[in-house]
Chimera marker file (.cmm) of the C-alpha trace (Angstrom):
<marker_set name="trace">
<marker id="1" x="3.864" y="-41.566" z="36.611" r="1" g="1" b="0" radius="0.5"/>
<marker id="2" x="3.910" y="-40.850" z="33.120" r="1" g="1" b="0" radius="0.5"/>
<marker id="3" x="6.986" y="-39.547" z="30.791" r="1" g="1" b="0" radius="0.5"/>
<marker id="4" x="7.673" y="-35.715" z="31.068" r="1" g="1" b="0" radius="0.5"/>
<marker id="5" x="7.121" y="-33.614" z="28.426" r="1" g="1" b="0" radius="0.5"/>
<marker id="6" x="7.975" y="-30.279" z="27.864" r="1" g="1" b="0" radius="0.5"/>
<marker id="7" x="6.318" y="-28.162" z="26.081" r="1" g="1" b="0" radius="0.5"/>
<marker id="8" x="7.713" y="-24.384" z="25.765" r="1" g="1" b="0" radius="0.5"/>
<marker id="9" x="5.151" y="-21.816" z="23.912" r="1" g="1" b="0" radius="0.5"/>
<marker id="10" x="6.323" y="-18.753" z="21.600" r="1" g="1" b="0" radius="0.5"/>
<marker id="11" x="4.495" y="-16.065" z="21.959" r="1" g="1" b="0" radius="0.5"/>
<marker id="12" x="3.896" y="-14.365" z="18.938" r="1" g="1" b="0" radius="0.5"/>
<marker id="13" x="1.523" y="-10.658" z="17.295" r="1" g="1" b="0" radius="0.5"/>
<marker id="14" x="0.330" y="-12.607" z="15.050" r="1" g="1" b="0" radius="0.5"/>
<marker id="15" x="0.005" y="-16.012" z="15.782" r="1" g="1" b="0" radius="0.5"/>
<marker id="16" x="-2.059" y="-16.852" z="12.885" r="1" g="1" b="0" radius="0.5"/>
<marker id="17" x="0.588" y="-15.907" z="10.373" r="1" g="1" b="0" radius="0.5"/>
<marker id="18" x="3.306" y="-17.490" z="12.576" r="1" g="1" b="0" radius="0.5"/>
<marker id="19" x="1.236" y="-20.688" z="12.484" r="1" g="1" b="0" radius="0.5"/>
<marker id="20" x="1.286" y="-20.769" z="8.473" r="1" g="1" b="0" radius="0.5"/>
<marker id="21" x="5.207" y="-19.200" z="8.792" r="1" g="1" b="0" radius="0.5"/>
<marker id="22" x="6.397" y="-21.849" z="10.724" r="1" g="1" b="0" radius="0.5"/>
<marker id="23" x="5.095" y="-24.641" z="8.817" r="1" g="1" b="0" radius="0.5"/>
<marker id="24" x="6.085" y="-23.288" z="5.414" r="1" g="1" b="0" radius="0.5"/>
<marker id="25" x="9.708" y="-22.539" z="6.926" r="1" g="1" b="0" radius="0.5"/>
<marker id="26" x="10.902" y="-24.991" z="9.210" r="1" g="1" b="0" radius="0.5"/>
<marker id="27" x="8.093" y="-27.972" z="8.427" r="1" g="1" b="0" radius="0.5"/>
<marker id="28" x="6.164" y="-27.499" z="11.992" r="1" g="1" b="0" radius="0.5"/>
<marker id="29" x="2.916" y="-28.868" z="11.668" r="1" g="1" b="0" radius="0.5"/>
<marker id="30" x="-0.196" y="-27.612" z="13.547" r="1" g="1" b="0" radius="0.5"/>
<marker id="31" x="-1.588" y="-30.408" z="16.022" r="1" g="1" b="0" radius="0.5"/>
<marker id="32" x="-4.195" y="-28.519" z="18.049" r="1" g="1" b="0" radius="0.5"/>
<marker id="33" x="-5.494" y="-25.261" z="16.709" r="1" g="1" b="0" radius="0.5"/>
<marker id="34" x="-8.474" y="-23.616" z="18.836" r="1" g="1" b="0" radius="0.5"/>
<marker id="35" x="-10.318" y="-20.146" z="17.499" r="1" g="1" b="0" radius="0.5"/>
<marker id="36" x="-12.933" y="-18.304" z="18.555" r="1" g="1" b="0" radius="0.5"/>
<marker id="37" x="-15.648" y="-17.172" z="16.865" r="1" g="1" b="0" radius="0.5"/>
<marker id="38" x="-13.786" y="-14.108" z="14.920" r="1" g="1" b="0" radius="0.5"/>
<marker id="39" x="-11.396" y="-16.783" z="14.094" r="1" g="1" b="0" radius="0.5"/>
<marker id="40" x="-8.595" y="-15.587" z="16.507" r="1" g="1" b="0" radius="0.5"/>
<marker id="41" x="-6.366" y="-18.127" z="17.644" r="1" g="1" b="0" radius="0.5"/>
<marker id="42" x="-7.027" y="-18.824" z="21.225" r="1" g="1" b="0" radius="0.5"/>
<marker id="43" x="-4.604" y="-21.601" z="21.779" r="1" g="1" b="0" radius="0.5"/>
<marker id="44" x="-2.463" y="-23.218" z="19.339" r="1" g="1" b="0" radius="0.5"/>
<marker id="45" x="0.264" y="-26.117" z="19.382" r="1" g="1" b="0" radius="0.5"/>
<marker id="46" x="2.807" y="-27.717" z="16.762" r="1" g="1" b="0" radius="0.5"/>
<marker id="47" x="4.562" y="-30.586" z="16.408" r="1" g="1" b="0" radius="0.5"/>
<marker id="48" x="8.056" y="-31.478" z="14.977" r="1" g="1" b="0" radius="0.5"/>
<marker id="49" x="9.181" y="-35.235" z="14.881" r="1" g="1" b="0" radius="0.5"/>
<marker id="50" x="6.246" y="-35.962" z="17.538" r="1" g="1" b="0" radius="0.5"/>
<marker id="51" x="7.923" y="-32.903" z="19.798" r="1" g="1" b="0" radius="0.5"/>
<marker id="52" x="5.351" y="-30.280" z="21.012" r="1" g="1" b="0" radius="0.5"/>
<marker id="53" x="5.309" y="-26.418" z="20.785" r="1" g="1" b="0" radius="0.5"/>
<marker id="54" x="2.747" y="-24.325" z="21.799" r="1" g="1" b="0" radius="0.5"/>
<marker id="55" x="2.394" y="-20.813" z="19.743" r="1" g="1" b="0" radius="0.5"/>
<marker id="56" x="0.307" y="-18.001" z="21.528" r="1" g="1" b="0" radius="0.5"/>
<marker id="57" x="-0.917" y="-14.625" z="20.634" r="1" g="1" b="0" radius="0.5"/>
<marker id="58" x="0.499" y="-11.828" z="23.073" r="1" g="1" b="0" radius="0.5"/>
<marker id="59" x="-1.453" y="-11.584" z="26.730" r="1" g="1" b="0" radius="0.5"/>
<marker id="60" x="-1.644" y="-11.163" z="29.965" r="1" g="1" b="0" radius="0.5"/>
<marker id="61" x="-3.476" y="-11.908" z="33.042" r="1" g="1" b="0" radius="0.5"/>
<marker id="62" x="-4.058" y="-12.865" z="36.777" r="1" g="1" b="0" radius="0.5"/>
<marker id="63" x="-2.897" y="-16.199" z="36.259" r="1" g="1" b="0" radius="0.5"/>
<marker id="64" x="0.741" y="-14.612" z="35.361" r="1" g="1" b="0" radius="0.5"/>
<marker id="65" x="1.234" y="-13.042" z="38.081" r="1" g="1" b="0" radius="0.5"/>
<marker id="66" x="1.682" y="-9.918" z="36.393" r="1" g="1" b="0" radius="0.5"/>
<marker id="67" x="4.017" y="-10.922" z="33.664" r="1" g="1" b="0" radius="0.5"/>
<marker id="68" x="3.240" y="-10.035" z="30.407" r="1" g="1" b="0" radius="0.5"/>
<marker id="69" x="3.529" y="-12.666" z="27.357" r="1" g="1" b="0" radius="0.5"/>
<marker id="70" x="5.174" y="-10.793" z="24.711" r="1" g="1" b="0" radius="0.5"/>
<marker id="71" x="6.833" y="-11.365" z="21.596" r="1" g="1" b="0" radius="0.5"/>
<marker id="72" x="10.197" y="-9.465" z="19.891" r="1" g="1" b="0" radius="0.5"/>
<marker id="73" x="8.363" y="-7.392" z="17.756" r="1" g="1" b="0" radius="0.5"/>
<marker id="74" x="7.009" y="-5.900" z="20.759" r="1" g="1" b="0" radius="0.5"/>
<marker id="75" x="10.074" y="-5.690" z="22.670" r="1" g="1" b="0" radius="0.5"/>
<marker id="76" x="12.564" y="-3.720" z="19.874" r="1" g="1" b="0" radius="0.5"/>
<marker id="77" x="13.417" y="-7.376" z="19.273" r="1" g="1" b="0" radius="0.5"/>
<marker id="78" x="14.806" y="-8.063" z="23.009" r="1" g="1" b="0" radius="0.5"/>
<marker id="79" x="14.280" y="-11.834" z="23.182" r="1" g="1" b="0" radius="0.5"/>
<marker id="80" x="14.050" y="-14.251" z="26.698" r="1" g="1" b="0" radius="0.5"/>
<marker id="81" x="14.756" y="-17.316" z="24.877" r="1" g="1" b="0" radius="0.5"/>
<marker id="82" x="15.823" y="-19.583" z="21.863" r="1" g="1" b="0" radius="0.5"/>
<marker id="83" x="15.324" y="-22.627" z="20.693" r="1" g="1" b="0" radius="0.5"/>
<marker id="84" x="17.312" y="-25.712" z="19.759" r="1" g="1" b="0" radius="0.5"/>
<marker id="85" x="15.950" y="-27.995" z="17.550" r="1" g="1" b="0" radius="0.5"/>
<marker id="86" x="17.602" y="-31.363" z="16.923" r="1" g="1" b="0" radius="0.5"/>
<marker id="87" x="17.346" y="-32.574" z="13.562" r="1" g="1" b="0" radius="0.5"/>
<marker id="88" x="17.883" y="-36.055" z="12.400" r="1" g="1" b="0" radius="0.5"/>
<marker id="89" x="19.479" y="-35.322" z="8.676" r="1" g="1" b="0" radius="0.5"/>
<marker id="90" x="18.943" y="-32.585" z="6.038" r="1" g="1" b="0" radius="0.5"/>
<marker id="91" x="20.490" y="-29.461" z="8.276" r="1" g="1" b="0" radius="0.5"/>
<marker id="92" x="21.394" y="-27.378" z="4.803" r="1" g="1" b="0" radius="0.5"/>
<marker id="93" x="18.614" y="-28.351" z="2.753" r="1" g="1" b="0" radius="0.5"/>
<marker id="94" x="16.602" y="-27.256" z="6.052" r="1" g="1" b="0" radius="0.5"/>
<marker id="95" x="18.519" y="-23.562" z="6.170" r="1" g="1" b="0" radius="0.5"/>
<marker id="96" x="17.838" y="-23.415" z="2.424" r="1" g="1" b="0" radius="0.5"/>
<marker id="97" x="14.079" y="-23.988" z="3.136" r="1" g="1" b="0" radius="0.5"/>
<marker id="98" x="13.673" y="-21.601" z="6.029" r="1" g="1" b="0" radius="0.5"/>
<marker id="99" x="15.817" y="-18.967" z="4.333" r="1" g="1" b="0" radius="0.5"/>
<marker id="100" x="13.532" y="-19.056" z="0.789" r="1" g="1" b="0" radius="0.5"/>
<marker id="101" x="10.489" y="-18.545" z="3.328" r="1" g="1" b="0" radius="0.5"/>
<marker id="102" x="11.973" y="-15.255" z="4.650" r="1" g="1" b="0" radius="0.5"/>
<marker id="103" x="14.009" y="-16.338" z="7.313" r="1" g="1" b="0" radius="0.5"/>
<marker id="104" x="16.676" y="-14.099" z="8.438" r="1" g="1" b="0" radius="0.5"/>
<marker id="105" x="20.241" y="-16.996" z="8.575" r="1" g="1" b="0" radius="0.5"/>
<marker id="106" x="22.303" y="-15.531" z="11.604" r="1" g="1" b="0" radius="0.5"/>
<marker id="107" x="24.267" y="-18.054" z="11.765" r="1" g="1" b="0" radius="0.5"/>
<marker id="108" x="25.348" y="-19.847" z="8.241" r="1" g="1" b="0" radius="0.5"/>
<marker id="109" x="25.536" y="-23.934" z="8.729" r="1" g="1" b="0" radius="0.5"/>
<marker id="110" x="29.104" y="-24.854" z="9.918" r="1" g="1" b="0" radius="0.5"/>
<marker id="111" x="30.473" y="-28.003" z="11.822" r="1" g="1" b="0" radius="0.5"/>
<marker id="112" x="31.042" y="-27.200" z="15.444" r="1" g="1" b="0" radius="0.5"/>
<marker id="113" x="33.757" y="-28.432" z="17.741" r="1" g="1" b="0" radius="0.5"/>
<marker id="114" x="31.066" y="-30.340" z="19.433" r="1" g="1" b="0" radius="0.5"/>
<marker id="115" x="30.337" y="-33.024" z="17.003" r="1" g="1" b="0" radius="0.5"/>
<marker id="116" x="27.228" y="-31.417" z="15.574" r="1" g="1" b="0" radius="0.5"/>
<marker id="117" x="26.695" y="-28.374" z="11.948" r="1" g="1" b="0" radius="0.5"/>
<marker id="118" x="24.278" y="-26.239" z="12.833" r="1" g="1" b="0" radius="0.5"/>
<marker id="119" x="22.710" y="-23.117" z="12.175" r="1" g="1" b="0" radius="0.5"/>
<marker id="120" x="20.430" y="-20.562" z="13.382" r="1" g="1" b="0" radius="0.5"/>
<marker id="121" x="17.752" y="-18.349" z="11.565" r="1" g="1" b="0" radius="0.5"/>
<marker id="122" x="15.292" y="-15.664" z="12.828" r="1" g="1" b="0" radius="0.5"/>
<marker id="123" x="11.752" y="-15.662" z="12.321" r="1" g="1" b="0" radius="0.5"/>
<marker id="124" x="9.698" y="-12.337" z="10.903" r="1" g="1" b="0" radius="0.5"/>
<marker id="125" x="9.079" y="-11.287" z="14.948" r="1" g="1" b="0" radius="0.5"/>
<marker id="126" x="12.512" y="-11.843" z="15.920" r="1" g="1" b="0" radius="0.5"/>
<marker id="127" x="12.688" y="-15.322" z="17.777" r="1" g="1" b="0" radius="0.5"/>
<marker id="128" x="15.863" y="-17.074" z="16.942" r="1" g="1" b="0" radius="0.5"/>
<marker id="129" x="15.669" y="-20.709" z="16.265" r="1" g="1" b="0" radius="0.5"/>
<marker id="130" x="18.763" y="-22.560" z="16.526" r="1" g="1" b="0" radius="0.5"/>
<marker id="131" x="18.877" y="-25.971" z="13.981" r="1" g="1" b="0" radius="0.5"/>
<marker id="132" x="21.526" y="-28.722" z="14.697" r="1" g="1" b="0" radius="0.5"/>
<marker id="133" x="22.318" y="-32.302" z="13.389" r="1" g="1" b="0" radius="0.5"/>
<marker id="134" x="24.434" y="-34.438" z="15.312" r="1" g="1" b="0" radius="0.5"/>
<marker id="135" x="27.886" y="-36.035" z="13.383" r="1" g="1" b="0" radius="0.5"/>
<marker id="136" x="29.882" y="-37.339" z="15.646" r="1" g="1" b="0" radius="0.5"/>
<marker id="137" x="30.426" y="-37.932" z="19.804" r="1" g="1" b="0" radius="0.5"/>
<marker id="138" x="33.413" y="-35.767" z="20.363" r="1" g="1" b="0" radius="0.5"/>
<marker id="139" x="35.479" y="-36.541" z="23.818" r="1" g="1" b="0" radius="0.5"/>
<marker id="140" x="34.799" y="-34.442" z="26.523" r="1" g="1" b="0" radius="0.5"/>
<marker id="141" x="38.954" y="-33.582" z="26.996" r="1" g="1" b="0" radius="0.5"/>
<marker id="142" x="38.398" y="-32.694" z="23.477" r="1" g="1" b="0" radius="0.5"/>
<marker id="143" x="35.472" y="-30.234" z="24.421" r="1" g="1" b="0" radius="0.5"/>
<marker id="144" x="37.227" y="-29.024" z="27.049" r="1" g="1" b="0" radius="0.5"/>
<marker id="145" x="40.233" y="-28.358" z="25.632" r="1" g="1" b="0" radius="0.5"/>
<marker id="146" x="38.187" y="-26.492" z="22.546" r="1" g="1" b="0" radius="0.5"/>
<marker id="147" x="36.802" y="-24.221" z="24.536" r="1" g="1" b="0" radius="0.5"/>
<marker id="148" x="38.438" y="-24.064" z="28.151" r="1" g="1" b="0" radius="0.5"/>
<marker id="149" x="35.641" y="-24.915" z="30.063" r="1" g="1" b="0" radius="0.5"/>
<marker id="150" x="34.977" y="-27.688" z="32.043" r="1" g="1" b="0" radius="0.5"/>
<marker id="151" x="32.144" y="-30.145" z="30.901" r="1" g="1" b="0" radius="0.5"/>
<marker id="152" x="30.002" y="-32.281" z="33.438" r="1" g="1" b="0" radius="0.5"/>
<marker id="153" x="27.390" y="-34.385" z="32.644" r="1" g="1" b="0" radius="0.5"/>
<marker id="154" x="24.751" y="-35.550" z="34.353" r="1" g="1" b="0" radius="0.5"/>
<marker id="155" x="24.235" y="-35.480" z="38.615" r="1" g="1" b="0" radius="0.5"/>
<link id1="1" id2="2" r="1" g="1" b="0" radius="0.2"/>
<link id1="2" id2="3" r="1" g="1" b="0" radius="0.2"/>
<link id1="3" id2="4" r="1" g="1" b="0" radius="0.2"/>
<link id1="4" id2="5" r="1" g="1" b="0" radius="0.2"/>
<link id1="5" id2="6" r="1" g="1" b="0" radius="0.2"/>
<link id1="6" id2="7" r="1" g="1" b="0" radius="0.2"/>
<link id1="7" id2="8" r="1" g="1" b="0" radius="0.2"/>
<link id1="8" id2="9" r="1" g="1" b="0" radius="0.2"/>
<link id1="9" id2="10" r="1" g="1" b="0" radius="0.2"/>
<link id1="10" id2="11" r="1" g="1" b="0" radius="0.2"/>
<link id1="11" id2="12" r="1" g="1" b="0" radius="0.2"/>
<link id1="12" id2="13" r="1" g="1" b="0" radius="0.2"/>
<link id1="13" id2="14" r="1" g="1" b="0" radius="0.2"/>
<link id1="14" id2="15" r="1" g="1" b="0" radius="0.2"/>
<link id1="15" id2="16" r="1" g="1" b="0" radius="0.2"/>
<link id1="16" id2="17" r="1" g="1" b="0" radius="0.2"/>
<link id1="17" id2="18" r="1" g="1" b="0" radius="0.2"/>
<link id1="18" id2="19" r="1" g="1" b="0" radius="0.2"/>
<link id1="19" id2="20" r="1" g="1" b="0" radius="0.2"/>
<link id1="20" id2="21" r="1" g="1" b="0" radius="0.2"/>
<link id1="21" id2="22" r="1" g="1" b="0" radius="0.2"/>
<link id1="22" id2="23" r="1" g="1" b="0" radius="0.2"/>
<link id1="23" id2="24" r="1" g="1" b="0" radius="0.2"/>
<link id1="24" id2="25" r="1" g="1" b="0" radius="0.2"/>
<link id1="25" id2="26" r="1" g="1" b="0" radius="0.2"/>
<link id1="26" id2="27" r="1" g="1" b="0" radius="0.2"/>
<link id1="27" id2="28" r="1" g="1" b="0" radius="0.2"/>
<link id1="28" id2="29" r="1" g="1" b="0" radius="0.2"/>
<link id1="29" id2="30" r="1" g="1" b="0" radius="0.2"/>
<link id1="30" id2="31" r="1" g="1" b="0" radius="0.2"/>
<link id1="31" id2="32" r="1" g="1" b="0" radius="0.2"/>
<link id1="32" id2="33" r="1" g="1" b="0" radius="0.2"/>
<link id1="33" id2="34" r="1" g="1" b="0" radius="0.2"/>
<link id1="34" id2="35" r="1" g="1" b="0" radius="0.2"/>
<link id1="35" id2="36" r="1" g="1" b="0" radius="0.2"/>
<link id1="36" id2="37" r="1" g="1" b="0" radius="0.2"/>
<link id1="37" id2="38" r="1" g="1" b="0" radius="0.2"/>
<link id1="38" id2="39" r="1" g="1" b="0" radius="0.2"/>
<link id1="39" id2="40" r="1" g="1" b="0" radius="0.2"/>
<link id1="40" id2="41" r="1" g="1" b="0" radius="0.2"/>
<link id1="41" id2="42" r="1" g="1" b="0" radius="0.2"/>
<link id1="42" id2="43" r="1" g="1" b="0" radius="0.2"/>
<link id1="43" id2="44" r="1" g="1" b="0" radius="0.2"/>
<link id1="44" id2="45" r="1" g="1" b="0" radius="0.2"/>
<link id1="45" id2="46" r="1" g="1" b="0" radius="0.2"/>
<link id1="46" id2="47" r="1" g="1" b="0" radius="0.2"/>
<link id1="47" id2="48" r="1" g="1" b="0" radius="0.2"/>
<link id1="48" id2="49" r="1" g="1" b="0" radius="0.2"/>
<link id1="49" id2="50" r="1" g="1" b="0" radius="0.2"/>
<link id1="50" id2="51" r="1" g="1" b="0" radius="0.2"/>
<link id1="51" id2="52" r="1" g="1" b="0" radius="0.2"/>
<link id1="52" id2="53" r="1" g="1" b="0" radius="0.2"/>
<link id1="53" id2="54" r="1" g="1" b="0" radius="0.2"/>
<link id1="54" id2="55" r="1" g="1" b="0" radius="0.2"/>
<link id1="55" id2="56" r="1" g="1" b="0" radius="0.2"/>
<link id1="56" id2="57" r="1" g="1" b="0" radius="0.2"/>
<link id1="57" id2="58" r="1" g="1" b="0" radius="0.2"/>
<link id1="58" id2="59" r="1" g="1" b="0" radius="0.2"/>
<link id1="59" id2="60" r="1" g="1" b="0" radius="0.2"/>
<link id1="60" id2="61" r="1" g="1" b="0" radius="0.2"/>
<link id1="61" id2="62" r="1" g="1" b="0" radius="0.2"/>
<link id1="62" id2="63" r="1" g="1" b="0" radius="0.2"/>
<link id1="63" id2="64" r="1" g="1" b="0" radius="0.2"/>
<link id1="64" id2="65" r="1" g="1" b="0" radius="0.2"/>
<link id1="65" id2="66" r="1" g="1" b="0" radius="0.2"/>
<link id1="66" id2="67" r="1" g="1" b="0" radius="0.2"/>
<link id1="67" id2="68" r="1" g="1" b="0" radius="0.2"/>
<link id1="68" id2="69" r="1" g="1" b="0" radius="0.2"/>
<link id1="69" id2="70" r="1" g="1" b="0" radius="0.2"/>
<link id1="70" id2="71" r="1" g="1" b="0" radius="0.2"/>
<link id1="71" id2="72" r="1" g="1" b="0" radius="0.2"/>
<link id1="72" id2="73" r="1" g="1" b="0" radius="0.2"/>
<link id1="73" id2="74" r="1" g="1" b="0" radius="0.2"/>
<link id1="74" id2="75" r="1" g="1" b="0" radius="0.2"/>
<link id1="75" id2="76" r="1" g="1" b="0" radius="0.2"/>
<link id1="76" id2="77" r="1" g="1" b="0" radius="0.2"/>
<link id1="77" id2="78" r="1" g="1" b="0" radius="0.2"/>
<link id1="78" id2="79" r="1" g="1" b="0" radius="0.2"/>
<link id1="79" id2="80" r="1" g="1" b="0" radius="0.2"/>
<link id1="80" id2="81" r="1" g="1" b="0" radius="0.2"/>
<link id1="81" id2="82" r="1" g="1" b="0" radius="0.2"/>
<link id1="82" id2="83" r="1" g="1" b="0" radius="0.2"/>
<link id1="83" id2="84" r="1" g="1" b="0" radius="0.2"/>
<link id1="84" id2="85" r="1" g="1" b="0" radius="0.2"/>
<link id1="85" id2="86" r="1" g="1" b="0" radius="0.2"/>
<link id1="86" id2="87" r="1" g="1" b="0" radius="0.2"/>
<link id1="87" id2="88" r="1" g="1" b="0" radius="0.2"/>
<link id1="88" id2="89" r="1" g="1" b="0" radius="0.2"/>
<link id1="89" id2="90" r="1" g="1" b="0" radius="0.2"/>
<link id1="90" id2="91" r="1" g="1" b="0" radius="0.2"/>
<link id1="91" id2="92" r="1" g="1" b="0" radius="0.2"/>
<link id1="92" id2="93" r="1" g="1" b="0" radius="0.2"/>
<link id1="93" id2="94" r="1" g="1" b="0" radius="0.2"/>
<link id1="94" id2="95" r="1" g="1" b="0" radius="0.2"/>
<link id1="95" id2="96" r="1" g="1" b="0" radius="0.2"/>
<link id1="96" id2="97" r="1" g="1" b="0" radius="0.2"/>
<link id1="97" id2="98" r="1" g="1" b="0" radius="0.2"/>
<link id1="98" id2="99" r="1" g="1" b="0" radius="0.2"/>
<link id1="99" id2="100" r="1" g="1" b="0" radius="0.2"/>
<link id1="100" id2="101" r="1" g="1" b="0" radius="0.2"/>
<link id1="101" id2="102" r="1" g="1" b="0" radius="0.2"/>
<link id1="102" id2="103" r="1" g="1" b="0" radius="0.2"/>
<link id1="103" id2="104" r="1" g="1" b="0" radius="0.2"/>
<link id1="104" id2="105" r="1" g="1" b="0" radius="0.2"/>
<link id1="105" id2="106" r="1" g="1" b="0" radius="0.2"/>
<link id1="106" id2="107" r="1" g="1" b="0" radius="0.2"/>
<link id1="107" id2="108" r="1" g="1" b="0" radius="0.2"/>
<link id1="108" id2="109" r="1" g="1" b="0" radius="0.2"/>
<link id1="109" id2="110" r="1" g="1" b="0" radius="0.2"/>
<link id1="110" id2="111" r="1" g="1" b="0" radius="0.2"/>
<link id1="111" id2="112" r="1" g="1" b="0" radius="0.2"/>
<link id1="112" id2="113" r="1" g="1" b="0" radius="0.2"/>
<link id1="113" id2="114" r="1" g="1" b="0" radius="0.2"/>
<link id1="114" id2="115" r="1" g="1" b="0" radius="0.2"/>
<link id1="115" id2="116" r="1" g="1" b="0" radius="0.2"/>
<link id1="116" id2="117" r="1" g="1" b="0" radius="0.2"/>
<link id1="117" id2="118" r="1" g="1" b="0" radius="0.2"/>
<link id1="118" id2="119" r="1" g="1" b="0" radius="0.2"/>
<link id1="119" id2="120" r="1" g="1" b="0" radius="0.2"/>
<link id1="120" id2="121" r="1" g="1" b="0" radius="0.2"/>
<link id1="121" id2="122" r="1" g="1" b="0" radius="0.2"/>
<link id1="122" id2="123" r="1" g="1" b="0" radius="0.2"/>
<link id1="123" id2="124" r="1" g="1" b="0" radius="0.2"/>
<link id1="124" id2="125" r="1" g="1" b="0" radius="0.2"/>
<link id1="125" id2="126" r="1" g="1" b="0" radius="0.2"/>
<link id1="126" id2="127" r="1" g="1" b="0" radius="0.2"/>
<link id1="127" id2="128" r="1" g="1" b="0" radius="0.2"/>
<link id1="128" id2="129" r="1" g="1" b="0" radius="0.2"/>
<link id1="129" id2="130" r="1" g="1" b="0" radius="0.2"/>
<link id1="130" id2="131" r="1" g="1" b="0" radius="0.2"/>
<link id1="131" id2="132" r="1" g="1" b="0" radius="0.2"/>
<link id1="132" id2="133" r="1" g="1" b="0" radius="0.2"/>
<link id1="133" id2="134" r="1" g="1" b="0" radius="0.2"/>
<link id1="134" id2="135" r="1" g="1" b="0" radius="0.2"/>
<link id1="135" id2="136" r="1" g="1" b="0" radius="0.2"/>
<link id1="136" id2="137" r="1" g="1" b="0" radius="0.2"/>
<link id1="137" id2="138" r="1" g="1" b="0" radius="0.2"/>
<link id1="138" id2="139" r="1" g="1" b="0" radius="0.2"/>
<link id1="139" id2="140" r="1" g="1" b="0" radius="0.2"/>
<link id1="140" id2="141" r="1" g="1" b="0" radius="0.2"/>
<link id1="141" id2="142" r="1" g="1" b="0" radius="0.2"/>
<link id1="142" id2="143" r="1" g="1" b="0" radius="0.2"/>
<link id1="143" id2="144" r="1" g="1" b="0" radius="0.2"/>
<link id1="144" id2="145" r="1" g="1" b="0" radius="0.2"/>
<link id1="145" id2="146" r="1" g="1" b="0" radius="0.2"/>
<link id1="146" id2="147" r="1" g="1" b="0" radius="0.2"/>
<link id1="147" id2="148" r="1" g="1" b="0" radius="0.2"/>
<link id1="148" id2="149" r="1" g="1" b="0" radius="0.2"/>
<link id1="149" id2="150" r="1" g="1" b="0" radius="0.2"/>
<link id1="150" id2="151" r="1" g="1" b="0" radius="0.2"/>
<link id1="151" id2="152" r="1" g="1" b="0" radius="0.2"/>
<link id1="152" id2="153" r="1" g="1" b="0" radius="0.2"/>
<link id1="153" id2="154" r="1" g="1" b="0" radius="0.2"/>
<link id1="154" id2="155" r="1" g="1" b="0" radius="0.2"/>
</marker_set>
């Protein structure tokens, strides 16, 4: 059996504009993009650093059960999810970036008590990303002594 791979999917209005969004503000770059024949994205994935992420209009259908795929905007910005995104170097110069395409910084970069700076922006339909770059390998008494909880790792 093959290596896992997950792949979560933001669902987006406008996945066309998120598309071009995404790439201009945190350097995603489109791997699969299929359209019909309006030019309407039908399915759509990114990659960062060789990790996938699909983007998908809003929908719905049998196959959910009943769910409905919606984004934010749609939702008076009531969000199910965010995501982390490990980066290797650059975390400032990659707020800067993000913020100069329109990115709303809810979270300024700072160091964390967990060995890592990071910060978090929010995109025009109101998905949070989080952004983090790894500094150190802090001790987990240290961790736990931070915050008062009680770290496990692992089975």
């Amino acid at each position: 059996m093959g290596q896992a791979v997950f792949s979560p999917t933001v669902v987006y209005r406008d996945p066309k504009a998120a598309l071009d969004w995404l790439a201009k503000a945190f350097g995603f770059e489109v791997s699969l993009l299929l359209t019909d024949a309006e030019g309407n994205v039908a399915h759509a994935e990114m990659s960062f650093h060789d990790c996938p992420i699909g983007v998908a209009g809003e929908w719905a259908g049998p196959q959910l059960g009943g769910a409905r795929m919606r984004s934010p905007a749609s939702l008076e910005g009531q969000g199910t999810q965010f995501i982390w995104v490990v980066l290797e170097s650059g975390l400032d110069q990659h707020c800067e970036t993000a913020r100069a395409a329109g990115a709303r910084i809810t979270e300024e970069p700072a160091d964390q008590f967990y060995g890592a700076r990071s910060y978090r922006a929010m995109d025009p339909e109101g998905h949070v990303w989080s952004f983090r770059q790894d500094l150190e390998k802090v001790p987990t008494a240290q961790m736990e002594a931070a915050t008062g909880l009680t770290f496990k790792v692992g089975g």
